[in-house]
N, C-alpha and C positions, 0 to 999 in steps of 0.2 A: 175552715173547719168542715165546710159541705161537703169536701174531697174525701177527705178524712171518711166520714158518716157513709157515702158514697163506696168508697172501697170495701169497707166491713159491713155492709147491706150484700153487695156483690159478692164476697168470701161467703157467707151465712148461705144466701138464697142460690148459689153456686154449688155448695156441699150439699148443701137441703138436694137438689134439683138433682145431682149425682145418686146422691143414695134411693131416689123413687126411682131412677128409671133402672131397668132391672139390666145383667150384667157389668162388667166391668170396662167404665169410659177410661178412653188412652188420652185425655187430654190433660197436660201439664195445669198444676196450679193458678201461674200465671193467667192464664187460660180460661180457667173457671171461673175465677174473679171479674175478668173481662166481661162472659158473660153472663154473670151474674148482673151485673151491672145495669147491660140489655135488658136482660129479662126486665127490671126495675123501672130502667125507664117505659118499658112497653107495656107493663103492666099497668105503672103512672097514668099512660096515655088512654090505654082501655077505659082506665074507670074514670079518668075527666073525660072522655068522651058519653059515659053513660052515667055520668050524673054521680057520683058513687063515691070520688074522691073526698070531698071532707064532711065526715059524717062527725055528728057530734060521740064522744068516747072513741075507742079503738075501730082506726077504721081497715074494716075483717074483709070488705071484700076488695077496696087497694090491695092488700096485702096478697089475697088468694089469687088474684090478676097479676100479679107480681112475681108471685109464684110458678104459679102456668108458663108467665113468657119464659122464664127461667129454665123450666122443664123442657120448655121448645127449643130454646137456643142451644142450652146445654145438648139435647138431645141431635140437632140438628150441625153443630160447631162439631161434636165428635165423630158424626160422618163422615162429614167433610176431614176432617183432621184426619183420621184415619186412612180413606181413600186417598188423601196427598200420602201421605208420608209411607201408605203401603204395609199397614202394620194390624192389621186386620185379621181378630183370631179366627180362626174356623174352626167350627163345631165337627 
């Protein structure tokens, strides 16, 4: 059931991470999920690194650190994606 939990964390914080960064990412769904994923685990890692991970009620800043990676990857995976595949609009 983790996987499960795991994939539709990675869809949510994937789409989330799409829609902040501004123009339009060429990377396939599949793709987003993937990493969304990342984002998740590296934001995991951030906040058990900084003490942060299990707060008593909603824990806001996991979550925002989970965010962030998400934004980076997302951000970072559509560059890359792009530049391979050559499909890079220009203004």
């Amino acid at each position: 059931m983790s996987w499960l939990w795991a994939i539709i964390v990675g869809l949510v914080l994937g789409l989330i991470a799409k829609a902040i960064i501004p123009g339009k990412q060429q990377i396939p769904l599949w793709l987003t999920v993937i990493f969304g994923i990342l984002g998740s685990i590296v934001g995991n890692s951030v906040a058990r690194g900084l003490g942060v991970d299990e707060t008593r009620g909603i824990d806001w800043f996991r979550h925002l650190f989970q965010l962030i990676g998400a934004v980076v990857i997302v951000g970072v995976g559509d560059m890359l994606w792009t530049s391979r595949k050559g499909t890079r609009e220009r203004a």
